[in-house]
C-alpha positions in Angstrom: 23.1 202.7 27.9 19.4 202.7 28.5 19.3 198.6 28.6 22.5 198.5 31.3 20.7 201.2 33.7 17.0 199.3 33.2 18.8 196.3 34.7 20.4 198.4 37.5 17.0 199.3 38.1 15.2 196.2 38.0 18.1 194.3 39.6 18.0 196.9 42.5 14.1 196.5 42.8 14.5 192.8 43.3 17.3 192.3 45.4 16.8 195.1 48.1 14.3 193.3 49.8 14.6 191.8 53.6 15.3 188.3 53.3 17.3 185.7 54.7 20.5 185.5 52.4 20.5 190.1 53.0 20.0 189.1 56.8 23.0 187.2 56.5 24.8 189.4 54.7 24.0 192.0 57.4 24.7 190.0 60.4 28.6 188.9 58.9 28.8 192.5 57.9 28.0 193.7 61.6 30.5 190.8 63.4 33.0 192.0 60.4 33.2 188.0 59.6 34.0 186.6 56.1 32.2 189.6 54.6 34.8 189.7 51.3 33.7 186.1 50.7 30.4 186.5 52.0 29.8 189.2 49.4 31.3 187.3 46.7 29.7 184.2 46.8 26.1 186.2 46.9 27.5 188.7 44.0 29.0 186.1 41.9 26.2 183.2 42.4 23.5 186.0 41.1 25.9 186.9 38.6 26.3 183.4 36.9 22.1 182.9 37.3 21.4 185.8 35.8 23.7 185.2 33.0 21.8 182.2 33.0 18.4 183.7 33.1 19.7 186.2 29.8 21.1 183.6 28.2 17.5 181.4 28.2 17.6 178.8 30.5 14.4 180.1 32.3 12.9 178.6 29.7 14.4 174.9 30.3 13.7 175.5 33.7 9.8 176.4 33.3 10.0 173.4 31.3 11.2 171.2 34.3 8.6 171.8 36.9 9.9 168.7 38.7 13.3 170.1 39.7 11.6 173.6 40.9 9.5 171.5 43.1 12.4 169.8 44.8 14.0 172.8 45.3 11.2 174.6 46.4 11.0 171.8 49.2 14.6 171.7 50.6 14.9 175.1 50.1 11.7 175.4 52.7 13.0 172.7 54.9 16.1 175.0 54.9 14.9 178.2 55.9 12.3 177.0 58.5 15.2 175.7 59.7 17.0 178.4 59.7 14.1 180.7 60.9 13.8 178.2 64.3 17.7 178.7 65.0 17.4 182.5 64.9 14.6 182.3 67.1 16.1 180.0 69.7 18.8 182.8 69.8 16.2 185.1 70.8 14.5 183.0 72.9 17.5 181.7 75.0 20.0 184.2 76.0 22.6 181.5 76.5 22.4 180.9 72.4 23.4 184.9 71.4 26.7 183.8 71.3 27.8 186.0 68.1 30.4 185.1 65.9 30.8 181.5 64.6 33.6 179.4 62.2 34.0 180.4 59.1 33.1 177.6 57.5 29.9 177.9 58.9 29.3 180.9 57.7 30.0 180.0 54.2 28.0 176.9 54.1 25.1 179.0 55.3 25.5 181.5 52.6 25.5 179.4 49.9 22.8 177.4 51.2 20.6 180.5 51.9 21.8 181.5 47.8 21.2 178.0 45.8 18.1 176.0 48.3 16.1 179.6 47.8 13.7 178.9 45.0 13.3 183.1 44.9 16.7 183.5 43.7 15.8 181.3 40.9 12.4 183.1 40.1 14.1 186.3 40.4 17.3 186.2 38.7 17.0 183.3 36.1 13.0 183.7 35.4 12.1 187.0 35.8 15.7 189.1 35.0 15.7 186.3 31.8 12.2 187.3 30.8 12.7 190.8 31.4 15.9 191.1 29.0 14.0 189.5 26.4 12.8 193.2 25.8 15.9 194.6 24.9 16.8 191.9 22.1 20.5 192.5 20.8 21.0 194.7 24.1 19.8 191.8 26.6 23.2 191.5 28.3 23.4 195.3 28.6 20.1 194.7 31.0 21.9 191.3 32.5 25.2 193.5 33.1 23.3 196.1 34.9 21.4 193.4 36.9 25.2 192.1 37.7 26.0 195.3 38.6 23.5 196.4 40.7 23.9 192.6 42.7 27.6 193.1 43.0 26.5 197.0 44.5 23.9 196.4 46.7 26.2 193.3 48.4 28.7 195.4 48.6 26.8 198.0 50.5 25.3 195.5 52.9 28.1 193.6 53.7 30.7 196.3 54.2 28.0 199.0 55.3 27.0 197.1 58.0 29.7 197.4 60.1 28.6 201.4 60.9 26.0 199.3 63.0 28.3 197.2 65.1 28.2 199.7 67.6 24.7 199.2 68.1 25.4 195.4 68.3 27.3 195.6 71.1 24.4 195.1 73.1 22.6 191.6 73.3 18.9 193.3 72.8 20.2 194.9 69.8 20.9 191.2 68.6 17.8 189.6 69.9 15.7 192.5 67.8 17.4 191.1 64.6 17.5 187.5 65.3 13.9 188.2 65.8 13.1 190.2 62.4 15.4 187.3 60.6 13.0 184.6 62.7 10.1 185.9 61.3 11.0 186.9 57.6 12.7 183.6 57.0 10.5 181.0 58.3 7.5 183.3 56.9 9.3 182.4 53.7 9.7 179.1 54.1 6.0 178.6 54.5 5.2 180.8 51.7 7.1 178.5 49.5 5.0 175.1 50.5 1.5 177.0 50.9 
């Protein structure tokens, strides 16, 4: 028991941090867009990399600097990227057009998941190294991470839309596009600096 609630904890202190795959998680959650598979495919994909992390593959990975540096790059590329969109929406009125196709949506959620190289230091490296403490217990500390993924998603995605009052106004969008501007193109240039 102590093992499964240590990787609630530790899963909780990673994950609940601004970034840009919670800012998207927020902003499907507030439109009330594609938040069941928005939620799912951030749950599951840190499910199946934390498995991965438990399991020992941080190790391979620490092992192949090569394909963390390409990674690290795309994934940069990606959220400057994605960083200059949100601002444009802030900066141009005209862009605050809210809402979007689905399948837009989805490919930006799993882009934001598997091109971030902090998912990969997080979950895989740092949950992996962390279970190593628990020995036979390690995927009691992995299902608690899983656990505490699958809650904090949850939260996010379908909490959110308690705040779509306050997004009926275009300010109220421009404020976030703003804060998302900032946190993911500040983390974009972390990861090449």
């Amino acid at each position: 028991m102590y093992a499964l609630l240590a990787g609630l904890g530790t899963g909780l202190s990673l994950i609940v941090v601004i970034g840009a795959q919670n800012a998207l998680v927020l902003r499907q959650g507030v439109l009330r867009q594609q938040v069941p598979a928005v939620v799912a495919i951030c749950a599951g994909s840190d499910a199946l990399l934390i498995a991965l992390g438990v399991g020992g593959v941080g190790a391979a990975l620490t092992a192949w600097p090569t394909a963390l540096t390409v990674v690290r790059w795309v994934g940069a590329a990606f959220l400057v990227g994605y960083g200059v969109l949100a601002a444009r929406r802030v900066l141009r009125p005209a862009a605050l057009q809210v809402g979007g196709a689905a399948s837009a949506a989805i490919v930006t959620c799993l882009a934001l998941t598997w091109l971030n190289p902090h998912v990969y230091l997080d979950t895989v490296l740092l949950l992996g190294t962390a279970s190593t403490g628990f020995g036979g217990d390690r995927w009691w500390f992995g299902a608690g991470a899983m656990a505490a993924s699958a809650l904090w998603f949850s939260v996010l995605g379908f909490g959110a839309r308690r705040l779509s009052g306050t997004f009926t106004r275009p300010a109220a969008w421009r404020v976030l596009d703003a804060a998302v501007a900032v946190v993911v193109t500040a983390t974009g240039v972390s990861l090449v600096l």
